[in-house]
C-alpha positions as CSV (number, residue, x, y, z in Angstrom):
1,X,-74.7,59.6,-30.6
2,X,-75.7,63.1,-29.5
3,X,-77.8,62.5,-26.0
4,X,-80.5,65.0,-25.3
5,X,-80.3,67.0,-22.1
6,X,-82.4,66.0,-19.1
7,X,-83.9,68.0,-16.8
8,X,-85.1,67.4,-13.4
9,X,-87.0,70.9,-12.7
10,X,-88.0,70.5,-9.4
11,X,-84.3,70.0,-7.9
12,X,-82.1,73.0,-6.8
13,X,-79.5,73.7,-9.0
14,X,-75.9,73.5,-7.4
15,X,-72.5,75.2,-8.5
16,X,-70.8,73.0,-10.6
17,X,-67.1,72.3,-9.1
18,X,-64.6,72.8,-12.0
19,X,-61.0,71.4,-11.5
20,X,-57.7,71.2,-13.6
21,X,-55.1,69.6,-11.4
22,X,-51.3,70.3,-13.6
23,X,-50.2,66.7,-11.6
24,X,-53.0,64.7,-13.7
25,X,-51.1,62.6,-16.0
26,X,-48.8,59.9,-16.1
27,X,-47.0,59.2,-12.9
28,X,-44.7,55.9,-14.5
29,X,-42.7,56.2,-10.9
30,X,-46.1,55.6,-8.8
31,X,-47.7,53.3,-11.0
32,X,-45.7,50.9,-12.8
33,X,-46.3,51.1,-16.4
34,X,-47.6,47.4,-17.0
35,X,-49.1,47.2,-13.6
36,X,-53.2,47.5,-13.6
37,X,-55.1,49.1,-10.6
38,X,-55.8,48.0,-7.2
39,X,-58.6,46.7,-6.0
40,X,-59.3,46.2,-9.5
41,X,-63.3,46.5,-10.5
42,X,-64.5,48.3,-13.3
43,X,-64.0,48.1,-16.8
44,X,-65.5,49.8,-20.0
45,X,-64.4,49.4,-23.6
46,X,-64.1,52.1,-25.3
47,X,-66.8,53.1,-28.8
48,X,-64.2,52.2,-31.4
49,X,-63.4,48.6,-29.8
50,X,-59.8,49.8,-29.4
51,X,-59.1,50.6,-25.9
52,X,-60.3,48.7,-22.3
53,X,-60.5,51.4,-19.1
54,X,-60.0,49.7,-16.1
55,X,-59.8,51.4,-12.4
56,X,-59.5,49.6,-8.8
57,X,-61.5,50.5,-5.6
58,X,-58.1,51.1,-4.1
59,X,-56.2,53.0,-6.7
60,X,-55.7,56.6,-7.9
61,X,-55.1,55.3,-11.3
62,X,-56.8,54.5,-14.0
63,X,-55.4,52.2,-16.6
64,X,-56.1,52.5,-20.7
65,X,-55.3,49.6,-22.5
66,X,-54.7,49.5,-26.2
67,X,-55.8,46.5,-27.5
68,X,-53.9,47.2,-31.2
69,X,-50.5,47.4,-29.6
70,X,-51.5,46.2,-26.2
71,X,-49.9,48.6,-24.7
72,X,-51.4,50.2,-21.3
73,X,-51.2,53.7,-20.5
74,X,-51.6,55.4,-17.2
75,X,-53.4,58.1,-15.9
76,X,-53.2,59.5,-12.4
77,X,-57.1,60.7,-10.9
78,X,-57.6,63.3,-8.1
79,X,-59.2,60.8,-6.2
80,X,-58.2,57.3,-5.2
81,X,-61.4,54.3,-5.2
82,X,-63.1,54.1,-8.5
83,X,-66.5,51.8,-8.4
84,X,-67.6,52.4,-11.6
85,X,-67.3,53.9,-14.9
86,X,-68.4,54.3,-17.9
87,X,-67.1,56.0,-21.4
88,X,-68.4,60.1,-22.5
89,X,-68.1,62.1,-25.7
90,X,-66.4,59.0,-28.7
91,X,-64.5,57.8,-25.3
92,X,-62.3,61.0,-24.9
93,X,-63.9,61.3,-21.3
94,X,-65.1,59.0,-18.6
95,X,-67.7,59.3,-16.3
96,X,-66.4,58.0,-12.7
97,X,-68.0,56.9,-9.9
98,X,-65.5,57.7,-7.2
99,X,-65.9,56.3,-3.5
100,X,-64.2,59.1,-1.7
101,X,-65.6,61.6,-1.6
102,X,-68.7,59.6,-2.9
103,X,-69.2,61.7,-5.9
104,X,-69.5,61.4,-10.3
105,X,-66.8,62.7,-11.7
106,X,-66.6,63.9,-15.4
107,X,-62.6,63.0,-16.5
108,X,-61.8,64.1,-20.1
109,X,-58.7,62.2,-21.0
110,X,-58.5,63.7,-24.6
111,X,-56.6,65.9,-25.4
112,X,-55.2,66.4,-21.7
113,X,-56.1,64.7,-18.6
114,X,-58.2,67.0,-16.7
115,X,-61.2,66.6,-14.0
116,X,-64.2,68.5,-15.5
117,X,-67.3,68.5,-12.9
118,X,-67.6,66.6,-9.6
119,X,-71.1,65.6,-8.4
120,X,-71.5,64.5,-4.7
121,X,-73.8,61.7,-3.9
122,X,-75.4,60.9,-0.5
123,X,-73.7,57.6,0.0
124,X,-71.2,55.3,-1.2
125,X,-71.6,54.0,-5.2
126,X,-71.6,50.6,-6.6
127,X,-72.4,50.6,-9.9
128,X,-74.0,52.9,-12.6
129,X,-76.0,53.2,-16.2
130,X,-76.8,55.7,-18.7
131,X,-80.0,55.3,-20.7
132,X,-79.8,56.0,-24.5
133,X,-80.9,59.6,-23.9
134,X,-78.3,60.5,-20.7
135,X,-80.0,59.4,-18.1
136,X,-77.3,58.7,-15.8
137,X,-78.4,55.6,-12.7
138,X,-76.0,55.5,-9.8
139,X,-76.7,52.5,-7.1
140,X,-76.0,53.0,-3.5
141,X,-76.0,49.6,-1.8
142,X,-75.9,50.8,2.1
143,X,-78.3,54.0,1.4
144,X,-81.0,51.2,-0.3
145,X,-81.6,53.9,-3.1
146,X,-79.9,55.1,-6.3
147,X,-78.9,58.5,-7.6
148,X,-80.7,59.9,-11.1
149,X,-78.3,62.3,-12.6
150,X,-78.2,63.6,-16.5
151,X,-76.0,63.7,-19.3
152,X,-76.1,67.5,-21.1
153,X,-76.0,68.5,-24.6
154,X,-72.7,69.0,-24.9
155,X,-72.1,65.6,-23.7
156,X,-71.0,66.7,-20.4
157,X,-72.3,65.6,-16.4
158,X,-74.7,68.1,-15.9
159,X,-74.2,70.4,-12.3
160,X,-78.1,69.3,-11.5
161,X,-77.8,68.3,-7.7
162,X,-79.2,64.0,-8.2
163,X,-82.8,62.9,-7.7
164,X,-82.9,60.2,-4.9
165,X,-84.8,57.0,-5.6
166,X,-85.2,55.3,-2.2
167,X,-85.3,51.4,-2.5
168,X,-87.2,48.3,-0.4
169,X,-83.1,46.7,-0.7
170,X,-80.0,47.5,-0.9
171,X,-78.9,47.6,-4.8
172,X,-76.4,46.4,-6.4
173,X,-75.9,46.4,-10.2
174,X,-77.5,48.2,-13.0
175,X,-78.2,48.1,-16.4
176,X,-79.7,50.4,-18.9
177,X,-82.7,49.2,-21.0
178,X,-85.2,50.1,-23.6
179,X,-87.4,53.3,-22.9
180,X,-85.3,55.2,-20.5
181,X,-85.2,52.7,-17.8
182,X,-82.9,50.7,-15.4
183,X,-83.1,47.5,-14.6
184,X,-81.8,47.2,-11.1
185,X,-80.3,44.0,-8.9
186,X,-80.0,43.3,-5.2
187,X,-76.8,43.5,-3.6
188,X,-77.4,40.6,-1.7
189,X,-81.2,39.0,-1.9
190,X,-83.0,38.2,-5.1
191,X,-84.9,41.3,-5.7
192,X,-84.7,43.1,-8.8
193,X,-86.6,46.8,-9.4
194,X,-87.6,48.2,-12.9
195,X,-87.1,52.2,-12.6
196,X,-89.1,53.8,-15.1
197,X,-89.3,57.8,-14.7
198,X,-92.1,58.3,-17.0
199,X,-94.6,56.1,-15.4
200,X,-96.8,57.2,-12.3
201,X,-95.5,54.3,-10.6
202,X,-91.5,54.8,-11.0
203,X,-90.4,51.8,-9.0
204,X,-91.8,48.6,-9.9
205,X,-90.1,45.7,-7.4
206,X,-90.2,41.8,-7.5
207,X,-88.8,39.3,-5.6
208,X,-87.5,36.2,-7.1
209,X,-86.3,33.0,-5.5
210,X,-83.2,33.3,-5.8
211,X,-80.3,34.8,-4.5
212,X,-76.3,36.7,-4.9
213,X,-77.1,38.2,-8.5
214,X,-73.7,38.9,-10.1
215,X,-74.5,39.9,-13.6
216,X,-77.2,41.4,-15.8
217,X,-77.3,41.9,-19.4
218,X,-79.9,42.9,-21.9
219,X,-80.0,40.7,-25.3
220,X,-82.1,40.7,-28.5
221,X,-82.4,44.0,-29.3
222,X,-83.4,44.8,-25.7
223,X,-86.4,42.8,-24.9
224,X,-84.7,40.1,-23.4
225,X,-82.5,40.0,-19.3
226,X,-79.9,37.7,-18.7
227,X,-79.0,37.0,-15.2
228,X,-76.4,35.2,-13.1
229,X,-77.0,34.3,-9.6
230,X,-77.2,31.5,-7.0
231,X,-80.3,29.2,-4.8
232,X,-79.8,28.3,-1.7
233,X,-82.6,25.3,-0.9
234,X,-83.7,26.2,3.1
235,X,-85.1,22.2,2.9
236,X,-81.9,20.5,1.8
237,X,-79.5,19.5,3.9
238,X,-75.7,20.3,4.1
239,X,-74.8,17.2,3.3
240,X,-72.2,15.5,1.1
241,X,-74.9,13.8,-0.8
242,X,-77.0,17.4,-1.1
243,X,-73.7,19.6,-2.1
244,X,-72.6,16.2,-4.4
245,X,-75.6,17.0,-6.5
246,X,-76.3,20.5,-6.9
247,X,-79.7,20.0,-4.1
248,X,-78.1,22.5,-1.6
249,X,-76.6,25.4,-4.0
250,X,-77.6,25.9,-7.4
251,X,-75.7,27.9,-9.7
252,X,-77.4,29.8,-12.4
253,X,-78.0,32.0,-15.2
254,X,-81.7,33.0,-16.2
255,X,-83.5,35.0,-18.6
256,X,-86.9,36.8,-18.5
257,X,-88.7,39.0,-20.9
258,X,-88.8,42.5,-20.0
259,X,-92.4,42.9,-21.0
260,X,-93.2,40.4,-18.8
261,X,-91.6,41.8,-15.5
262,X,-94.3,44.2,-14.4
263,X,-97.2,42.0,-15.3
264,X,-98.0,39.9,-11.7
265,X,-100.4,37.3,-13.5
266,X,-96.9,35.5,-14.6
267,X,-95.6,33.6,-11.5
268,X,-91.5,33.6,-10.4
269,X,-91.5,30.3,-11.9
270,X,-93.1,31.2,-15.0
271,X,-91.1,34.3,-15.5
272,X,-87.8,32.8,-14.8
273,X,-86.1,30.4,-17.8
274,X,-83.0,28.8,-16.2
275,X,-80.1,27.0,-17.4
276,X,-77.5,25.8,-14.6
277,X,-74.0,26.3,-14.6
278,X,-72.7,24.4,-12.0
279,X,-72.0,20.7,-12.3
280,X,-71.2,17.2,-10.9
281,X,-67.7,17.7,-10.6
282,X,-67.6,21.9,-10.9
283,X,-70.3,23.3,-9.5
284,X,-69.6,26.5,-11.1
285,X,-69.8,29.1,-7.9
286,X,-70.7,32.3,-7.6
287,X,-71.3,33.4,-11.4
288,X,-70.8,36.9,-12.0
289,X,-70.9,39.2,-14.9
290,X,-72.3,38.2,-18.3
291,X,-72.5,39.0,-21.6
292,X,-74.2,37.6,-24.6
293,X,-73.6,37.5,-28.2
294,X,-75.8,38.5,-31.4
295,X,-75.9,34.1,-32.1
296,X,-77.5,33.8,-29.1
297,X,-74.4,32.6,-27.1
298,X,-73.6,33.7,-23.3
299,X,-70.4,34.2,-21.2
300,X,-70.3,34.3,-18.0
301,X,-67.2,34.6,-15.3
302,X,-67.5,32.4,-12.5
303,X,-65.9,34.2,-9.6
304,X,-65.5,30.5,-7.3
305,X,-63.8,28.8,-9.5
306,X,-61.6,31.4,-11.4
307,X,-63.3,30.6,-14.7
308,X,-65.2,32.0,-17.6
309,X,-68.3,29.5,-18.8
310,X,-69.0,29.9,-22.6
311,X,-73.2,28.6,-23.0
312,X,-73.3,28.1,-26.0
313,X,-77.0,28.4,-27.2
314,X,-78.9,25.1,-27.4
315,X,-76.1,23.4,-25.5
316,X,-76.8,21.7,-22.7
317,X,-73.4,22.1,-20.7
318,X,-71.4,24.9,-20.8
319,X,-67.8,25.2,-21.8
320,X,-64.7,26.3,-19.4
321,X,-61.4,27.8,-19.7
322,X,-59.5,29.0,-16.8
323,X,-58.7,32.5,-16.0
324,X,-57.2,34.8,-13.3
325,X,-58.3,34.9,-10.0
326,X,-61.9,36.0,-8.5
327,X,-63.0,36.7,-12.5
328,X,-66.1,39.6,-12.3
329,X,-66.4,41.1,-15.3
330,X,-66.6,40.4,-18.7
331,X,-67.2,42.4,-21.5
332,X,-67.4,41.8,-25.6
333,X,-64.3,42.9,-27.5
334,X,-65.6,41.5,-30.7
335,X,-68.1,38.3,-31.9
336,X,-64.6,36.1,-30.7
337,X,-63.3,37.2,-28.1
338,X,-64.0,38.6,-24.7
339,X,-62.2,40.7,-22.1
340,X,-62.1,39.0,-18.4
341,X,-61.7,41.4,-15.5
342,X,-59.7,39.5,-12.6
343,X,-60.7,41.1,-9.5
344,X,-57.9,39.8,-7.0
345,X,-54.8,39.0,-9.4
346,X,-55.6,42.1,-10.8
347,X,-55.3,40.8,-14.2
348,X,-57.5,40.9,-17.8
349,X,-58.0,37.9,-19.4
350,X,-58.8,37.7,-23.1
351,X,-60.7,34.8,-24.1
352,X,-61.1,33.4,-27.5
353,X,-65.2,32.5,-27.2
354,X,-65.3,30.2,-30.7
355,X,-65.1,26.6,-30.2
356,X,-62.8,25.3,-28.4
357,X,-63.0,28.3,-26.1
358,X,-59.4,29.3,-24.8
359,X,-57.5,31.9,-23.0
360,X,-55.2,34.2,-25.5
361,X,-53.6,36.7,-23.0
362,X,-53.6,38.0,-19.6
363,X,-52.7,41.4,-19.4
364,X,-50.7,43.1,-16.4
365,X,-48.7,41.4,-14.0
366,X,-50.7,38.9,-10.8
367,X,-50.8,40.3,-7.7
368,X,-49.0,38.4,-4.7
369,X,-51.0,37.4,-2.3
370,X,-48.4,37.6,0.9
371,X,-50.1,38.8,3.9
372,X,-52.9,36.5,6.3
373,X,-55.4,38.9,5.5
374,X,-54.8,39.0,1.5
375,X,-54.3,35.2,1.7
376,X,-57.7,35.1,3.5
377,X,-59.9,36.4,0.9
378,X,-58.7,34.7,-1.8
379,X,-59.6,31.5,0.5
380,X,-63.1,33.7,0.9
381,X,-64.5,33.8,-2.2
382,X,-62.4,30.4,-3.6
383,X,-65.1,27.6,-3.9
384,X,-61.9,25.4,-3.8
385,X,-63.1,25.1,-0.2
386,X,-66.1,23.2,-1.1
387,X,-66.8,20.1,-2.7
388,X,-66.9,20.0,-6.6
389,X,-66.7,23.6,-5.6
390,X,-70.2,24.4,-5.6
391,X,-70.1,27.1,-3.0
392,X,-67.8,29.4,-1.6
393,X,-67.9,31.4,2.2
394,X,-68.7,34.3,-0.5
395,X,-72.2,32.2,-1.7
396,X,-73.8,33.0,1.7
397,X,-71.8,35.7,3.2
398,X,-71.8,38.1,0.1
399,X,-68.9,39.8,0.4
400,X,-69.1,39.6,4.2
401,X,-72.6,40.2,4.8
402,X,-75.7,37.8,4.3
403,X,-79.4,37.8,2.1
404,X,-80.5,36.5,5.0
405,X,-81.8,33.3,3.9
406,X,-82.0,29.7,5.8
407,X,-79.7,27.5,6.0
408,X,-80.0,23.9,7.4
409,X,-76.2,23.6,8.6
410,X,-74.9,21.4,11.8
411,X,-73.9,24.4,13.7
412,X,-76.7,23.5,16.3
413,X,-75.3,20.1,16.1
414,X,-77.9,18.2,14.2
415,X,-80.2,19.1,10.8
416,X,-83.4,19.8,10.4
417,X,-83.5,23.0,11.9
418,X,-82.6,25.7,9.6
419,X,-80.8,28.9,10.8
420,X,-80.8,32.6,9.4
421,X,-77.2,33.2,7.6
422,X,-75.6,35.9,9.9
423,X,-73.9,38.8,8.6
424,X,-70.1,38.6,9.2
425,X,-69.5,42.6,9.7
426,X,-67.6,42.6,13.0
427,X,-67.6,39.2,13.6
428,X,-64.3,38.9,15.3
429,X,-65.7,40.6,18.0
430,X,-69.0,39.0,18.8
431,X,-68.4,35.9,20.1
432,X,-69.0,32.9,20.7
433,X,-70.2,31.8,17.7
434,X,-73.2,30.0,16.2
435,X,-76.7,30.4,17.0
436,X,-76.5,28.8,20.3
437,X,-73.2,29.5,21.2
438,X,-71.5,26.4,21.3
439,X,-67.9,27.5,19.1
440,X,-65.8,29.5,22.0
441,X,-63.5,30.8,18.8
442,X,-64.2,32.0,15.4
443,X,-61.5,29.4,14.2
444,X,-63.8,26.4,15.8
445,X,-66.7,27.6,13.6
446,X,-64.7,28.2,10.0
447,X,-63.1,24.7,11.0
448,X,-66.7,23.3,11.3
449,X,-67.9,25.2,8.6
450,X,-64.9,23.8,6.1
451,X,-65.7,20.0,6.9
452,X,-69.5,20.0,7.6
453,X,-71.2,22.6,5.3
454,X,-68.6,22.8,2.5
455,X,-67.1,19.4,2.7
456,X,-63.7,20.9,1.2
457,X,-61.7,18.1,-0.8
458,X,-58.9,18.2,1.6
459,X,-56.4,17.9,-1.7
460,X,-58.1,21.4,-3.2
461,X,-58.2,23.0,-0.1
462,X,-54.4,22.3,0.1
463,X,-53.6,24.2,-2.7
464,X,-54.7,27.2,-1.1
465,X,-52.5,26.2,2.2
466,X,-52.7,23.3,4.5
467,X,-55.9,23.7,6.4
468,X,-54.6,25.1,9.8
469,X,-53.1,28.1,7.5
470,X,-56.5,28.4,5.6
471,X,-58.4,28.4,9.2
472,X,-55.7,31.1,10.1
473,X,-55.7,33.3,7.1
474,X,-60.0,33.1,7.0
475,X,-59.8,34.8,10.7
476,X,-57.4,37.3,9.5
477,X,-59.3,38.5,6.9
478,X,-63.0,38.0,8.3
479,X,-61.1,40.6,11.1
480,X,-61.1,43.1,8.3
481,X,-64.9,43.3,7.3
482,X,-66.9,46.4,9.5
483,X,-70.3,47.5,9.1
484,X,-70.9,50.1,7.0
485,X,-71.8,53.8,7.5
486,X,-74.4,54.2,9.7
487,X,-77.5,56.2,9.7
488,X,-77.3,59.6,10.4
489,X,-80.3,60.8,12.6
490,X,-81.0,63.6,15.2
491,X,-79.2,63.0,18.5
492,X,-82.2,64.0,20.3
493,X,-84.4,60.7,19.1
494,X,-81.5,58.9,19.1
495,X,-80.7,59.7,22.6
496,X,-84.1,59.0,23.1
497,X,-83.7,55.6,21.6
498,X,-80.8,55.0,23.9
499,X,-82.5,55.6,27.2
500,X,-85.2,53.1,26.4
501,X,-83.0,50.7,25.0
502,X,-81.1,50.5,28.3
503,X,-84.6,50.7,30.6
504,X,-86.8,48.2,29.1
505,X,-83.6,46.0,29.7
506,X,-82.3,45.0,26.0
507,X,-78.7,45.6,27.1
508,X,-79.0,42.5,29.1
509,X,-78.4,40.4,25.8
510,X,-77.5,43.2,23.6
511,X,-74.8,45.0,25.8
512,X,-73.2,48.1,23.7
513,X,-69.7,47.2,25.5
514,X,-70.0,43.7,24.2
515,X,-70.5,44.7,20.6
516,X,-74.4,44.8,20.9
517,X,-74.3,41.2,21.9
518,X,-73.0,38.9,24.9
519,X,-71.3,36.1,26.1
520,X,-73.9,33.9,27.2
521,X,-77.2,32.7,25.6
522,X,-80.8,33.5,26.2
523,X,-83.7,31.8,26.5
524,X,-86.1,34.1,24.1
525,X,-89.1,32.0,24.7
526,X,-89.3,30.5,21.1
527,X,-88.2,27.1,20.4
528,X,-86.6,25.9,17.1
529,X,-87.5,22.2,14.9
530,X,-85.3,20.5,18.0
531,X,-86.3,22.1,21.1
532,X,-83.8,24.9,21.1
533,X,-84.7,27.5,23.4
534,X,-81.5,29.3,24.4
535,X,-79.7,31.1,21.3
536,X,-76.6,33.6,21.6
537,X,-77.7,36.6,20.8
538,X,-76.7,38.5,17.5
539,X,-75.0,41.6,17.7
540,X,-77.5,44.6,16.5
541,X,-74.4,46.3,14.5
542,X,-75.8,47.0,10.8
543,X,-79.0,45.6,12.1
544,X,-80.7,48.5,9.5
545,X,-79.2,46.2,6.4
546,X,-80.9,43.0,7.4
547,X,-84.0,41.7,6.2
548,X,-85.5,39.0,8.1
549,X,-84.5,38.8,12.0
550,X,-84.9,35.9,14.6
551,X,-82.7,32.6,13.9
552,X,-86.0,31.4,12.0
553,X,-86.0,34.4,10.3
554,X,-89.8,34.9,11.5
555,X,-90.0,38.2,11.6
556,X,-88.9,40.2,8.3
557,X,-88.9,43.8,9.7
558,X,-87.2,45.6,12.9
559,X,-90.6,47.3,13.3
560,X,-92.3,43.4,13.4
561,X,-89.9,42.3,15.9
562,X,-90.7,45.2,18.5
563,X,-94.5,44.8,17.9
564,X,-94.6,41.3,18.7
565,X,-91.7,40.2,20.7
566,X,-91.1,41.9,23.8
567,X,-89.6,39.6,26.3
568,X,-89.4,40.8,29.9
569,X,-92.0,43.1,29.6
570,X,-95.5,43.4,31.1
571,X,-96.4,45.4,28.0
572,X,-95.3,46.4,24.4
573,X,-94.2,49.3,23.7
574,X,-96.3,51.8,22.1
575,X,-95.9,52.8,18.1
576,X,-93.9,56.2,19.7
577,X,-91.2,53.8,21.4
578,X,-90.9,51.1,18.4
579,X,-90.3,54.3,16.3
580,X,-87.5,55.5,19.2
581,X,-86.3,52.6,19.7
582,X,-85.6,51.8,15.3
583,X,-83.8,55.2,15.4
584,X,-81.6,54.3,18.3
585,X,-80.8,50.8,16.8
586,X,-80.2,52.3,13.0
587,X,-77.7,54.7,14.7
588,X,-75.5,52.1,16.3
């Protein structure tokens, strides 16, 4: 296919930045030869069906596998932390979406390895997409925007600095669709944007009522969207009879026209057909990616449960077959079989699809889990933990930080009083834990957690280690996950920021030495569903990625919360301070 050049004539043209590194090749005594990447991530098949690309968020390698001889070959990258990829020019290049630098990178593999053009981005990329005319869509979860860049005539990443497409949320994946448009998911909520560059209105947003979207695919002949994802019911309870029968967590995948996306006199519930995954007895957590099939069939990888599930159309429960662990991706080798991206074995999977579905291979050697913190997030994102593993600590805490939904959980000691899923970015350091501060160590509220909220089969949660180990290892690993970048804004408002902060008295629950948070609870004034007054304060870390605020999540923007809660104060601040004030707090 020969993609037409795009330009975007109202953005600066920057030098291109041409490399040709002589160590680019095969390295077989750094990487071993049957070894895939870590941190594996992203995958791609290749436009003759013949080769899988695979690369890791923590690798400097990217892995070709030959799906004739199954052979794998290795090729070393400048950089190490691929995010994304996809293939360029019949597969002899790939376009990479490198995490440091956060940059595209044009790689031709054919007939040399050599790095062709770099492109920086802003912020640090997730996924991308590339229309049918070379359109290329970048997502930037913590910058709540995506990057438009273009494909040239010659096949090549064109040297055009990236058009920024600021966001309402922080975006996850992407997918191309008909007309030169993206289809793009939240990282962590259930909004989904339509990006559409030849309409006046370029953005068109909706938010659904759902949750954790893990895959998108477009089906029959583009006019139909597939989606996986999860719903959290705020009204039931965490209960063993709630989480017994799929009341609490619901695990999903739904379709939707594409026509019928923009058009706002077609309700959520309207637009959304839905077919559950999960069920008594396996629960199906956290779907991922998906894929579907030209007979109308679907495949989805179920990250909780280390599975694949094979819908089968007109089929009213899905089919299983086991796979590697924390399963991501899946893409279509052929109208049999399908290739299963492992995420934390580091394995592929290939799955026969036809009835009975089965697994054929697994490619590369598992990864050992040895160390707390490795150990720990496998026990993370392993619905083992639950029971009939409907959820995982990964269904609310997406990978470690929250959609901020409610959740009607015993950690105030008693239900009916839902509570605002916290983000678990430097959690480690912000205790005690809980919304009203009654868990004096983290390993008191993942102990809680495990036997009130997830009522973990003790036998399951055994085969990840005895529960004091699990406890343990959770702790470790929760002790790795930091808030990300922060905002970078003039020192002079920040400062600003600062000095109000500290007068109108916010450091005496949100003390900057203490995390942004402190020891003690507070009485705020607001009472919850049981007379709650006092509530440990949250720490105001990432506070610029959260979308509702307040334990009742009552107020759904930082600027709300300033307007109309100011306690301690004889008046509110005025729109300059809120403004001040937002800087500062975005800065931390």
């Amino acid at each position: 296919m020969v993609l037409r050049r795009l330009n975007f004539p109202t953005l600066p043209l920057l030098a291109a930045v041409l490399y040709a590194w002589p160590w680019c090749g095969v390295k077989a005594d750094e990487q071993p030869a049957d070894k895939l990447p870590a941190g594996l991530c992203a995958m791609e098949l290749s436009d003759d069906g013949k080769t899988v690309f695979v690369g890791g968020s923590r690798s400097s390698y990217l892995s070709l596998i030959d799906l004739e001889k199954w052979a794998i070959r290795q090729v070393r990258m400048p950089d190490k932390g691929i995010a994304s990829l996809k293939t360029l020019r019949d597969s002899n290049s790939v376009l990479l979406a490198i995490q440091d630098p956060p940059s595209l990178l044009d790689m031709q593999l054919e007939p040399a390895p050599e790095p062709l053009i770099r492109l920086p981005l802003p912020g640090t990329p997730r996924c991308l997409a590339i229309s049918d005319i070379g359109v290329v869509c970048v997502t930037m979860t913590w910058e709540h925007a995506v990057a438009l860049a273009s494909i040239d005539e010659a096949g090549r990443l064109s040297p055009i600095e990236p058009r920024i497409v600021p966001l309402s949320f922080p975006p996850g994946r992407v997918i191309a669709v008909a007309n030169n448009r993206f289809l793009i998911a939240d990282a962590f909520g259930g909004k989904l944007a339509l990006v559409d560059l030849s309409s006046k209105s370029p953005v068109q947003e909706r938010e659904l009522p759902i949750h954790h979207i893990g895959g998108l695919t477009v089906a029959e002949s583009g006019t139909v969207i597939h989606l996986t994802h999860q719903r959290l019911s705020s009204i039931a309870e965490t209960s063993h009879d709630d989480l017994h029968w799929g009341t609490l967590m619901q695990n999903s995948v739904s379709s939707f026209s594409l026509s019928s996306f923009p058009d706002r006199t077609v309700s959520d519930t309207r637009l959304l057909k839905t077919r559950r995954l999960g069920l008594v007895g396996n629960g199906a957590a956290d779907p991922a990616g998906v894929i579907a099939f030209e007979n109308g069939d679907l495949c989805a990888a179920i990250g909780g449960t280390d599975q694949v599930a094979v819908l089968r159309k007109g089929a009213e429960q899905p089919e299983f077959v086991d796979v590697g662990v924390l399963p991501t991706e899946v893409i279509r080798l052929d109208e049999t079989r399908v290739a299963v991206l492992n995420r934390l074995s580091e394995t592929l999977s290939v799955v026969r699809t036809i009835r009975p579905a089965e697994l054929i291979s697994t490619i590369g050697p598992p990864r050992l889990l040895e160390s707390p913190e490795a150990r720990g997030e496998r026990a993370f994102y392993s619905a083992r933990l639950s029971h009939d593993q409907w959820m995982s600590c990964n269904s609310c805490h997406i990978d470690g930080h929250s959609p901020d939904l409610l959740a009607d959980t015993l950690g105030d000691g008693r239900h009916e009083s839902p509570k605002r899923i916290p983000s678990l970015f430097d959690v480690a350091h912000t205790g005690p834990w809980s919304w009203i501060g009654n868990k004096s160590t983290l390993e008191d509220q993942v102990r809680q957690t495990l036997q009130t909220t997830m009522h973990g089969d003790e036998q399951r949660v055994e085969t990840l280690g005895d529960v004091a180990t699990t406890t343990s290892d959770l702790n470790a690993y929760m002790a790795t996950l930091v808030q990300p970048l922060r905002s970078q804004l003039s020192h002079a408002t920040v400062e600003q920021g600062r000095m109000l902060f500290e007068s109108r008295g916010c450091v005496k629950c949100h003390a900057p030495e203490n995390y942004w948070t402190t020891k003690s609870s507070w009485d705020i004034g607001v009472r919850d569903e049981q007379g709650h007054s006092e509530f440990n304060p949250p720490s105001l870390k990432s506070v610029t990625h959260r979308r509702a605020f307040f334990h009742d999540a009552r107020f759904e923007t930082l600027q709300e919360l300033l307007q109309d809660h100011h306690p301690g104060q004889t008046q509110p601040s005025s729109p300059d301070e809120i403004q001040l004030l937002q800087d500062y707090l975005k800065s931390i």
